[in-house]
KETORFI-868753 format. One line per field, with one value per residue: residue in one letter; x, y, z of N, C-alpha, C, O, CB in turn. Coordinates in steps of 0.2 Angstrom, whole numbers, padded with zeros to 4 digits. Atoms other than C-alpha are relative to their C-alpha. Last residue first. Glycine has a CB too. Example, Ala and Ser with C-alpha at 12.3 -4.5 7.8 and 13.67 -1.06 7.14 Angstrom:
// KETORFI-868753
aa <- c(S, A)
nc1 <- c(-0004, 0004)
nc2 <- c(-0006, -0006)
nc3 <- c(-0001, 0000)
cac1 <- c(0068, 0062)
cac2 <- c(-0005, -0022)
cac3 <- c(0036, 0039)
cc1 <- c(-0004, 0004)
cc2 <- c(0005, 0006)
cc3 <- c(0003, 0000)
oc1 <- c(-0001, 0009)
oc2 <- c(0011, 0005)
oc3 <- c(0004, 0003)
cbc1 <- c(0002, -0005)
cbc2 <- c(0002, 0000)
cbc3 <- c(-0007, 0006)
This chain:
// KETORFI-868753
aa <- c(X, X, X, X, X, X, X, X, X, X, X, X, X, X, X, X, X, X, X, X, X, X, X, X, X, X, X, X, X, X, X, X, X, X, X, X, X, X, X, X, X, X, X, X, X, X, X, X, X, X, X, X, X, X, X, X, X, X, X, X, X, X, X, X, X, X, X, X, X, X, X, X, X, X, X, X, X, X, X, X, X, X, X, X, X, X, X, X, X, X, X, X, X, X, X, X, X, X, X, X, X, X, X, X, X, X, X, X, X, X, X, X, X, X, X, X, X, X, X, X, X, X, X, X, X, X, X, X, X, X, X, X, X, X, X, X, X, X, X, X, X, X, X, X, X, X, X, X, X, X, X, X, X, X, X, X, X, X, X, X, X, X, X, X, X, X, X, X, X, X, X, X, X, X, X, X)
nc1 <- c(0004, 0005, 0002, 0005, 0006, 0002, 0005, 0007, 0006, 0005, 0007, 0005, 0002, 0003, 0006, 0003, 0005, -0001, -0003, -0005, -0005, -0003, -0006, -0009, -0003, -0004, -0007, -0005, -0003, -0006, -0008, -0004, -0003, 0002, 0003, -0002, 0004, 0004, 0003, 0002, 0007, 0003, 0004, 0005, 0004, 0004, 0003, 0006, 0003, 0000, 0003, -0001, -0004, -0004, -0009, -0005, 0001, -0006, -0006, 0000, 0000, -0007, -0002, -0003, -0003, -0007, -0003, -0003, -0005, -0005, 0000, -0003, 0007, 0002, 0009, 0006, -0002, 0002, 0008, 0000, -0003, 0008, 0004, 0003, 0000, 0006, 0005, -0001, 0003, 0000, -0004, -0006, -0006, -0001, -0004, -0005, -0002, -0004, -0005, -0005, -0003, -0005, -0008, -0003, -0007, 0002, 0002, -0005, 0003, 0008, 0001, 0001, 0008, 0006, 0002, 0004, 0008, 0002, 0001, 0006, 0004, 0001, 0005, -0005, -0004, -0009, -0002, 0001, -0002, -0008, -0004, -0003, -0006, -0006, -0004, -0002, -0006, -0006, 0003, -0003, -0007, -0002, 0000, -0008, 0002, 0001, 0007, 0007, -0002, 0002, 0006, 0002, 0001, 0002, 0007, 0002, 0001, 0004, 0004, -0003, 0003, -0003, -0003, -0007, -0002, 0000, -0007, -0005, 0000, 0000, -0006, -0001, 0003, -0002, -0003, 0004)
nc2 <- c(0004, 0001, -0009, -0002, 0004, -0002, -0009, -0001, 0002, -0004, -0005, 0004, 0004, -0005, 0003, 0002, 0007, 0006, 0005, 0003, -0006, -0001, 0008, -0003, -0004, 0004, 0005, -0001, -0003, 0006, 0001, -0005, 0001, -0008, -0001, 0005, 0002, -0004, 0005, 0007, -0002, 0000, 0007, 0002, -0002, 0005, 0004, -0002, -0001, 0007, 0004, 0005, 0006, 0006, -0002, -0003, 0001, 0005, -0003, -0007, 0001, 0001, -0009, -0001, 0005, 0000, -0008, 0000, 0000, -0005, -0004, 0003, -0001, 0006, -0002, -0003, 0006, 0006, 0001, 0000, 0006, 0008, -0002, 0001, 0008, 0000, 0002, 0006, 0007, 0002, 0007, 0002, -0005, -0002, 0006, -0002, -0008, 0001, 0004, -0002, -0004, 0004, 0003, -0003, 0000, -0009, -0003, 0002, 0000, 0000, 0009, 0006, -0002, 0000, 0010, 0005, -0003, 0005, 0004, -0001, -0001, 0009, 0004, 0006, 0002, 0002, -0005, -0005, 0000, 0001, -0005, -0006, -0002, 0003, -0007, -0004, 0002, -0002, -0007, -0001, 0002, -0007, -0007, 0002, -0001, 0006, 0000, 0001, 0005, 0005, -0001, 0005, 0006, 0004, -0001, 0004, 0007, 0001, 0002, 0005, 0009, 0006, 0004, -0001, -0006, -0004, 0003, -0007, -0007, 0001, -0005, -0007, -0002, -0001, -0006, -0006)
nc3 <- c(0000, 0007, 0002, -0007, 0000, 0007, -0001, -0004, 0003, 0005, -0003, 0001, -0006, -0005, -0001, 0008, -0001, -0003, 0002, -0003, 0000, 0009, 0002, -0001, 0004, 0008, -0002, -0002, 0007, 0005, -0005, 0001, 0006, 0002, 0008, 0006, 0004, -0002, -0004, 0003, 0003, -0006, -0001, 0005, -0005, -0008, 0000, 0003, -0001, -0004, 0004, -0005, 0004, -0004, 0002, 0003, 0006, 0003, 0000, 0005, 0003, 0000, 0002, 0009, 0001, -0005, 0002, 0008, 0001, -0003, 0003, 0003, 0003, 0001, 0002, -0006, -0008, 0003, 0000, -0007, -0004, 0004, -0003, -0008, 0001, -0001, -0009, -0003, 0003, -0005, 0000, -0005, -0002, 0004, 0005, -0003, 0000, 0009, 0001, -0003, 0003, 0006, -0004, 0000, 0005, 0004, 0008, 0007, 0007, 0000, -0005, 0004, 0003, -0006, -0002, 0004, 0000, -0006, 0002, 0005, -0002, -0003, 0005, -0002, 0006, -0004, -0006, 0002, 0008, 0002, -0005, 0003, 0005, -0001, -0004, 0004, 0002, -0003, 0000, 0007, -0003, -0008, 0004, 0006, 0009, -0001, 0005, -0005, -0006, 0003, 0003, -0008, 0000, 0004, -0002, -0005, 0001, 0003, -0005, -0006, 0005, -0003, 0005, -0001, -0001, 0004, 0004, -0002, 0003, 0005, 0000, -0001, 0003, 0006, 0002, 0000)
cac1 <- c(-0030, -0018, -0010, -0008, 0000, 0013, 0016, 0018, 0031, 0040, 0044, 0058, 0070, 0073, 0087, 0105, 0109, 0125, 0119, 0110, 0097, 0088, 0088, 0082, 0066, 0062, 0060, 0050, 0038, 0037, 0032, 0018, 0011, 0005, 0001, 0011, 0006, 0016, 0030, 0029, 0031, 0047, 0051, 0053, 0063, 0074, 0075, 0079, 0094, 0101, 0100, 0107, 0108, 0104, 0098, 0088, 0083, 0087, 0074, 0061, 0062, 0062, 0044, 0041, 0041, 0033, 0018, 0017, 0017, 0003, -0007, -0002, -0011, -0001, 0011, 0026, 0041, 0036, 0037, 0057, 0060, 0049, 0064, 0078, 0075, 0074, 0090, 0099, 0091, 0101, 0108, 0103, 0094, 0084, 0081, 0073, 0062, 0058, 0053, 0044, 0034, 0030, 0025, 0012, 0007, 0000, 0002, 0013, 0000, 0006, 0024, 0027, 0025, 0040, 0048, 0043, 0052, 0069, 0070, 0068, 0082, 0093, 0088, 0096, 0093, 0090, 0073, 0068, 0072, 0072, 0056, 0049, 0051, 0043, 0030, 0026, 0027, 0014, 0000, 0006, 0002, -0015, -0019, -0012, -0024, -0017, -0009, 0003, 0020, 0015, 0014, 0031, 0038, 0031, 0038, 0052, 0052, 0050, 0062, 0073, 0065, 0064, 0058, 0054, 0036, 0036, 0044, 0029, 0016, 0021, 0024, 0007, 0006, 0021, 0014, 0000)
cac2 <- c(-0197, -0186, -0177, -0196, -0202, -0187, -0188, -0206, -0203, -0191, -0201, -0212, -0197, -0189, -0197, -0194, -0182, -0172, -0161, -0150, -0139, -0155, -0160, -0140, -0141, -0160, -0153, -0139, -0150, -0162, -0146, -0142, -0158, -0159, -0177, -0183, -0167, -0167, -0178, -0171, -0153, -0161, -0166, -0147, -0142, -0156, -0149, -0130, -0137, -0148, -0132, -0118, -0105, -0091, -0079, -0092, -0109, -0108, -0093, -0102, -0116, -0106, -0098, -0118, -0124, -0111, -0112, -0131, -0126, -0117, -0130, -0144, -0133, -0139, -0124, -0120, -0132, -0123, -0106, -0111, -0113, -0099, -0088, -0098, -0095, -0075, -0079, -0085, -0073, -0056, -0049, -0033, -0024, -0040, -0048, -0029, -0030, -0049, -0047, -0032, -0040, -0054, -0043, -0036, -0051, -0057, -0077, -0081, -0072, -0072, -0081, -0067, -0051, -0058, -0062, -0042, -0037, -0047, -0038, -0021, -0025, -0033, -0015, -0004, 0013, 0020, 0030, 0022, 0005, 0003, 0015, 0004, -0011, -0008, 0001, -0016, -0026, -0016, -0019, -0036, -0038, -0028, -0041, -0057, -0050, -0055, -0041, -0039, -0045, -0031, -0018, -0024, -0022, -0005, 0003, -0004, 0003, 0020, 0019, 0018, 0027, 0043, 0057, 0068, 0067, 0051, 0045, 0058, 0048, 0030, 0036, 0031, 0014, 0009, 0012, 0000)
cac3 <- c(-0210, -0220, -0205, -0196, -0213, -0214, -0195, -0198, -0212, -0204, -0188, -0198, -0197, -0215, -0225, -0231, -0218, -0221, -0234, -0222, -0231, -0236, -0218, -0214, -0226, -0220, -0202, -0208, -0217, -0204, -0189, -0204, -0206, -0187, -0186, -0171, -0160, -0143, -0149, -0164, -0156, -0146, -0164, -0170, -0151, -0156, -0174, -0170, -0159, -0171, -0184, -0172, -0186, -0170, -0181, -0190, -0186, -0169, -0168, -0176, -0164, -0151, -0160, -0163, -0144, -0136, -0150, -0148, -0128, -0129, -0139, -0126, -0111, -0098, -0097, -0085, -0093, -0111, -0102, -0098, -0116, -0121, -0109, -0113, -0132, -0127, -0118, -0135, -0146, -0134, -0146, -0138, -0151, -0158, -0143, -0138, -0152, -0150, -0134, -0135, -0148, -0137, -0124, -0137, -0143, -0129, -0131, -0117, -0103, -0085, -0088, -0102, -0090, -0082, -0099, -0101, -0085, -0089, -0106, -0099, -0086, -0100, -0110, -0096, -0102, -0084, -0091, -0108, -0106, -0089, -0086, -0101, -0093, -0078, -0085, -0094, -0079, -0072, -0086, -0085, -0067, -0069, -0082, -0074, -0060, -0041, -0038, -0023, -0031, -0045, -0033, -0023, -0042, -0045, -0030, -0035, -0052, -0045, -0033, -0048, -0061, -0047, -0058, -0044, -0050, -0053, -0038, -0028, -0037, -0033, -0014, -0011, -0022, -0013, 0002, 0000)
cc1 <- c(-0006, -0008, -0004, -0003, -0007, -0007, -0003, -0001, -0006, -0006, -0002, -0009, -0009, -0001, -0004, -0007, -0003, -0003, 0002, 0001, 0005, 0005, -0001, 0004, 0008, 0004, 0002, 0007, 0004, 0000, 0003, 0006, 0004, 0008, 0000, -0003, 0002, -0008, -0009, -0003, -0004, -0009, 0000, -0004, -0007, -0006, -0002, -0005, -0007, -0004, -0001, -0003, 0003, 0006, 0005, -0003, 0004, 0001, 0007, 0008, 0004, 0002, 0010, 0000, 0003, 0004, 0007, 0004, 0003, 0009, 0005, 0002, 0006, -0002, 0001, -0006, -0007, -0003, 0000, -0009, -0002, 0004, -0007, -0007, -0001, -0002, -0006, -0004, 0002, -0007, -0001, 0005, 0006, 0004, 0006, 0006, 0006, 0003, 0006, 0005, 0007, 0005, 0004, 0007, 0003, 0006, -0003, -0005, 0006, -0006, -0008, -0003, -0002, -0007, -0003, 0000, -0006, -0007, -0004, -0002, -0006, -0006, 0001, -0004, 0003, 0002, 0008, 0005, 0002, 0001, 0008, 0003, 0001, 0005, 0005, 0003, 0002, 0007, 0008, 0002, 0004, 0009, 0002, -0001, 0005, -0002, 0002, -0008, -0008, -0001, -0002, -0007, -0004, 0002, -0005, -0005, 0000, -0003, -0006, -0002, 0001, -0001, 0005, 0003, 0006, 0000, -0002, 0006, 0006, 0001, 0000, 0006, -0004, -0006, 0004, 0004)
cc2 <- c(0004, -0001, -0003, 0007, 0002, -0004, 0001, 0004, -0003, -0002, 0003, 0003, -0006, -0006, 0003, -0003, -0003, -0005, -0006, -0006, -0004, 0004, 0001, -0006, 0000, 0005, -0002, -0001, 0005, 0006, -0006, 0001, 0006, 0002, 0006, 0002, -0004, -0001, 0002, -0002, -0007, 0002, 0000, -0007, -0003, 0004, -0004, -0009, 0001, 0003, -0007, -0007, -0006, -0006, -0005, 0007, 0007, 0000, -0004, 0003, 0006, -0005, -0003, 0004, 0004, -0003, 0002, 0007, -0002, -0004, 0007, 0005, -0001, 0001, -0008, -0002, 0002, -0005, -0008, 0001, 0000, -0006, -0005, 0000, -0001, -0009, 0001, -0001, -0005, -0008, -0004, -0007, -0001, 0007, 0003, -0007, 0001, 0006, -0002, -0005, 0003, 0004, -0002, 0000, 0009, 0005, 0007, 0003, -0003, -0001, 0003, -0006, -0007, -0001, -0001, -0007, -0004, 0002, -0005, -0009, -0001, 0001, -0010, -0004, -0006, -0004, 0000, 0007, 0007, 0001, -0003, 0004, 0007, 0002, -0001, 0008, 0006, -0001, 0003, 0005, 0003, -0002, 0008, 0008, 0000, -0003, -0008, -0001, 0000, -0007, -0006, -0001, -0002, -0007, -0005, 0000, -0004, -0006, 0000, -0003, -0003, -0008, -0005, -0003, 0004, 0007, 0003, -0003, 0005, 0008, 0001, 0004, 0008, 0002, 0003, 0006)
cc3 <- c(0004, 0002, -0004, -0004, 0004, 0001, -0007, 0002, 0004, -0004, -0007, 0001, -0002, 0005, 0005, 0002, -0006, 0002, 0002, -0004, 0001, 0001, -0006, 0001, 0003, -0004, -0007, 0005, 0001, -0004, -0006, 0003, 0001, -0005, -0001, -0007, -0006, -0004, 0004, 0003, -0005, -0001, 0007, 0003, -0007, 0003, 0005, -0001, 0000, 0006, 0006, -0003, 0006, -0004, 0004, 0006, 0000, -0006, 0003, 0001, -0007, -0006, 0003, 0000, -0008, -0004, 0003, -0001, -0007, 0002, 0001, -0007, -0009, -0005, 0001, -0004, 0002, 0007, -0004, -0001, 0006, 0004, 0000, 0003, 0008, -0004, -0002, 0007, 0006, -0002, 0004, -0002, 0003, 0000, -0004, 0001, 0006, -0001, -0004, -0001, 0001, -0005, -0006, 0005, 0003, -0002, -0001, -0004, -0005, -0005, 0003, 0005, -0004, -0003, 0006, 0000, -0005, 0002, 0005, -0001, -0002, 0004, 0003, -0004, 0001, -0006, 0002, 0005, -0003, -0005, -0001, 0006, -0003, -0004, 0003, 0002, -0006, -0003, 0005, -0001, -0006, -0001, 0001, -0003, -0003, -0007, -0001, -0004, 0003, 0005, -0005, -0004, 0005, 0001, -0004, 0002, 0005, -0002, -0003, 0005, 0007, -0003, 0003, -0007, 0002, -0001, -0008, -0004, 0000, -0002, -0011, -0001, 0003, -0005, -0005, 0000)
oc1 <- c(-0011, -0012, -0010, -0009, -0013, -0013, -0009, -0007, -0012, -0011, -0008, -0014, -0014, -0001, -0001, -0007, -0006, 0000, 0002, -0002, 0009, 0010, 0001, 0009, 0013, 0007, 0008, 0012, 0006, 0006, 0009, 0011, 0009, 0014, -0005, 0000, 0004, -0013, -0012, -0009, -0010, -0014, 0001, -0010, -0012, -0010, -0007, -0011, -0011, -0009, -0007, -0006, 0009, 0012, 0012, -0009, 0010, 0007, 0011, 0012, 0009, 0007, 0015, 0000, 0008, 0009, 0011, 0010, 0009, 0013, 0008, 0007, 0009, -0005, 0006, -0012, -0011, -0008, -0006, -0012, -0001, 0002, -0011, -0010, -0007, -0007, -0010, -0007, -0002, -0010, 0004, 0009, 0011, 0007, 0012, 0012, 0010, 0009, 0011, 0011, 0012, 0011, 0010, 0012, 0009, 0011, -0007, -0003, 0009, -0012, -0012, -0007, -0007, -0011, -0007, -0005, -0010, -0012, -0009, -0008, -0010, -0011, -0003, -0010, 0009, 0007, 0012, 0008, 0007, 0007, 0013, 0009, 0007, 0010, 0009, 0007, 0007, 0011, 0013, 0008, 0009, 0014, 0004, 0003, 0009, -0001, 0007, -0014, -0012, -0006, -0007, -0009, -0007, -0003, -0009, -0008, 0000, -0008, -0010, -0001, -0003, -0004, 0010, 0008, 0007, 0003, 0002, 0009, 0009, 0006, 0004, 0006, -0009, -0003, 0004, 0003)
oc2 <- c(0001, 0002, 0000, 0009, 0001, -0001, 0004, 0004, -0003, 0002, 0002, 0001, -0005, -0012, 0006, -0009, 0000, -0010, -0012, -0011, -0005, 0002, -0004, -0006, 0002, 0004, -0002, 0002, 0007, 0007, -0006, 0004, 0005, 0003, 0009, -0001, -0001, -0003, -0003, -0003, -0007, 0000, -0005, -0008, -0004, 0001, -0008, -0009, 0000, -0001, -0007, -0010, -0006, -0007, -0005, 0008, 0007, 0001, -0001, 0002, 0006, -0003, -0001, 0006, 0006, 0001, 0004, 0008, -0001, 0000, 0010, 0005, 0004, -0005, -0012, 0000, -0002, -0007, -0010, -0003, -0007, -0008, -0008, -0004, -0001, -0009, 0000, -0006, -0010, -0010, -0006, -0010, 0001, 0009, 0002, -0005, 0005, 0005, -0004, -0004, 0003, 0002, 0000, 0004, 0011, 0007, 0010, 0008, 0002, -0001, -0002, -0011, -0010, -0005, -0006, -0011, -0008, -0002, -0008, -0011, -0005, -0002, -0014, -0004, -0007, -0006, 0004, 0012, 0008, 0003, 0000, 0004, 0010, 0006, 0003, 0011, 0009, 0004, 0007, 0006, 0006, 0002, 0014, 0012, 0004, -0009, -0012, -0001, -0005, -0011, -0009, -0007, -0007, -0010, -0009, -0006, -0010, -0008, -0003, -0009, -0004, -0012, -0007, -0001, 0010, 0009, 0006, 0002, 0009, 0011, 0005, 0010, 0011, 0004, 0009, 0011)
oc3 <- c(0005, 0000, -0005, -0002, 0003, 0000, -0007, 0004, 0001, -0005, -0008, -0003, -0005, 0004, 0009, 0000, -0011, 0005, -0001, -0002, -0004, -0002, -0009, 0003, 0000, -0009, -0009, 0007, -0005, -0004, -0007, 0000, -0002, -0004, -0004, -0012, -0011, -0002, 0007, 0003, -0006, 0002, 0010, 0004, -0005, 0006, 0005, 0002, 0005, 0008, 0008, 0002, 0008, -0003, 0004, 0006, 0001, -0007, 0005, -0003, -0010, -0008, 0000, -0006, -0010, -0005, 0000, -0002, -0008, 0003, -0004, -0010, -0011, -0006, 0001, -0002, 0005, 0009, -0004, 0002, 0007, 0010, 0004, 0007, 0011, -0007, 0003, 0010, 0007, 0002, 0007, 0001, 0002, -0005, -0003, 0002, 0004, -0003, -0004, -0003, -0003, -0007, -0008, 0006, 0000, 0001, -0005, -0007, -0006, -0004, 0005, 0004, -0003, -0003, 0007, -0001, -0004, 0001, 0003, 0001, 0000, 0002, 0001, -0002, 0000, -0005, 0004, 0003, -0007, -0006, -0003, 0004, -0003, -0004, 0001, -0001, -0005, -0002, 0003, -0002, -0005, -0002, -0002, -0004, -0003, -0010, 0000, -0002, 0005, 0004, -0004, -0004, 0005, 0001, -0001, 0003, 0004, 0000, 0000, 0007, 0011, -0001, 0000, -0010, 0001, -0006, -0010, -0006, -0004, -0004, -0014, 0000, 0001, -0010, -0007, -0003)
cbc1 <- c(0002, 0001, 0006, 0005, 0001, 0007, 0007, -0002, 0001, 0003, 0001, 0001, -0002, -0007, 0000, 0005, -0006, 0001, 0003, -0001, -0001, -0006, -0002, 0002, -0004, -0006, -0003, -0002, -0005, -0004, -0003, -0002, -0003, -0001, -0007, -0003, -0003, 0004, 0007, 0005, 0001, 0006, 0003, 0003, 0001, 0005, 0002, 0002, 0002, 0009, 0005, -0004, 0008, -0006, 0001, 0000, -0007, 0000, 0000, -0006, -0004, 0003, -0006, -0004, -0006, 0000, -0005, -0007, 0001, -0006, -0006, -0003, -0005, -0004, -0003, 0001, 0009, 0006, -0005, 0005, 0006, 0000, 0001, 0004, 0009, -0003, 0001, 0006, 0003, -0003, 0007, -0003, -0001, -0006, -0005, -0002, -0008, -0006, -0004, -0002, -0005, -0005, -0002, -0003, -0003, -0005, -0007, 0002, -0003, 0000, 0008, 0008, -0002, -0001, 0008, 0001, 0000, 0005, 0005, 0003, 0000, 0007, 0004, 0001, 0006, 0001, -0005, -0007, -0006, 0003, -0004, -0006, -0001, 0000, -0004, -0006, 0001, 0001, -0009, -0003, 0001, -0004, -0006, 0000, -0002, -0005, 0000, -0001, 0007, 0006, 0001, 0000, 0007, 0001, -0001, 0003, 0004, 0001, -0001, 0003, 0008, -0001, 0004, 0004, -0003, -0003, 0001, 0003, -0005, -0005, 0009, -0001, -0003, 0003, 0003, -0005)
cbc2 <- c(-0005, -0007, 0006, 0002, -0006, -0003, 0008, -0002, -0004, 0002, 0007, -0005, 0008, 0004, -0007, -0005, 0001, 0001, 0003, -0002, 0006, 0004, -0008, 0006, 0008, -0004, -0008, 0003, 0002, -0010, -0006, 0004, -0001, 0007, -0002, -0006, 0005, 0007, -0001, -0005, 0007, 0005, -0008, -0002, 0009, -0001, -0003, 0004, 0001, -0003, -0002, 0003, 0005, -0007, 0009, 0001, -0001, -0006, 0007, 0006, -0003, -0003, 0010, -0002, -0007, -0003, 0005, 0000, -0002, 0002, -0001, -0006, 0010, -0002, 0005, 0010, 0003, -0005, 0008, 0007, 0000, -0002, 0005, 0005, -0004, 0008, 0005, 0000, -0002, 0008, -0001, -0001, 0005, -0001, -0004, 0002, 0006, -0002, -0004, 0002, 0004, -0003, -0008, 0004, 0000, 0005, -0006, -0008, 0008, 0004, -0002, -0003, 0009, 0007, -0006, 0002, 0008, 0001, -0001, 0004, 0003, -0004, 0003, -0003, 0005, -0008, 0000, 0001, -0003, -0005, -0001, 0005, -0003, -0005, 0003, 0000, -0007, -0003, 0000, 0000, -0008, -0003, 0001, -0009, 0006, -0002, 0006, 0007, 0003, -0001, 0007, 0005, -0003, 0002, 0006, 0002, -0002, 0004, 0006, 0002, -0005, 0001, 0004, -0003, 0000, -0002, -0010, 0001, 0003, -0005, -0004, 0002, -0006, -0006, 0000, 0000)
cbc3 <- c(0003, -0004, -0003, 0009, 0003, -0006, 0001, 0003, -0003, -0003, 0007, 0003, 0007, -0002, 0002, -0004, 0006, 0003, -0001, 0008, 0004, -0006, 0003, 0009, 0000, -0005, 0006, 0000, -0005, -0005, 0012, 0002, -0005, 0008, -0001, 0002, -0002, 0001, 0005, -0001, -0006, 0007, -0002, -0007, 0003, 0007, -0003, -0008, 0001, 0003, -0008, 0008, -0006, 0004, 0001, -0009, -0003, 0001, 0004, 0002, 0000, 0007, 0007, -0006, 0001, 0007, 0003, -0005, 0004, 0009, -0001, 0000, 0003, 0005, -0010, 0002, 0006, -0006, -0006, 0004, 0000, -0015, -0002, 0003, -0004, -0003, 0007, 0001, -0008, 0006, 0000, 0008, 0003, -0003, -0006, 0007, 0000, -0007, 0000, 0007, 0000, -0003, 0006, -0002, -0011, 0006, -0004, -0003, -0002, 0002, 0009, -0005, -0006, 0005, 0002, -0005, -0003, 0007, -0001, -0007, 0002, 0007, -0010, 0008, -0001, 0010, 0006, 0000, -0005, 0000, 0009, -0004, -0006, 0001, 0005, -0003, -0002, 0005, 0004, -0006, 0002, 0012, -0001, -0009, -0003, 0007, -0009, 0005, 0007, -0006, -0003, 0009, 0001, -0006, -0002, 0005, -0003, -0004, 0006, 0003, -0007, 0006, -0005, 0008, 0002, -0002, 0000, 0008, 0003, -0003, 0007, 0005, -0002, -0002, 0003, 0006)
């Protein structure tokens, strides 16, 4: 409760600092993913914008991610501050770490195939992109889309001379 009386006076001095504290205890005491978000997001931006710390930022929005994954405009952030800081490998971590936290098999397809994605490219982590592909196998056996961008990056890769056996009963299962 005190933090959401002194909130005013930090803004008003321009104190990021106490500012964003304030804001964390504030998030800590909500109980609304929407409220919480809503905070986190101010969060970040105050680092991003105010103390210029773009990990900080980062770390805020993968907060805000573990109460909603699929709202896009975390996500966005996500990818947009990835994408200044070089920072692809921890926003892998991050989905990677929401896969562990969901039940809900369709929520972690998606987890699963955006690190994908970014193994694939800008990472160029090919062995890693495919395991997170057939962990989406393993999840949805018949989903032609996860085989047909497993078979685009073992064509790419000269070195395997065959696709994994699974493809063709993902292939059958998608038909049937």
């Amino acid at each position: 409760r005190i933090s959401l009386i002194m909130e005013p006076l930090y803004v008003e001095r321009g104190d990021a600092d106490r500012l964003v504290d304030a804001l964390n205890v504030q998030v800590e005491e909500r109980v609304d993913p929407d409220e919480r978000i809503e905070l986190l997001h101010r969060i970040a931006l105050l680092h991003e914008q105010q103390r210029q710390d773009v990990a900080s930022a980062f770390r805020a929005y993968a907060r805000a991610l573990a109460d909603d994954v699929g709202r896009e405009d975390t996500l966005e952030n996500l990818y947009r501050l990835a994408e200044e800081a070089d920072g692809y490998e921890e926003l892998v971590t991050v989905f990677e770490e929401q896969v562990e936290e969901q039940v809900d098999p369709d929520v972690r397809r998606e987890l699963l195939r955006r690190a994908a994605a970014i193994y694939i490219e800008p990472l160029v982590d090919l062995e890693c992109a495919t395991e997170r592909l057939h962990a989406v196998l393993d999840l949805f056996p018949a989903d032609l889309e996860t085989v047909e961008e497993l078979e685009a990056i073992y064509r790419a890769v000269s070195s395997l001379s065959k696709p994994p056996a699974d493809w063709n009963r993902a292939r059958t299962l998608s038909l049937e």
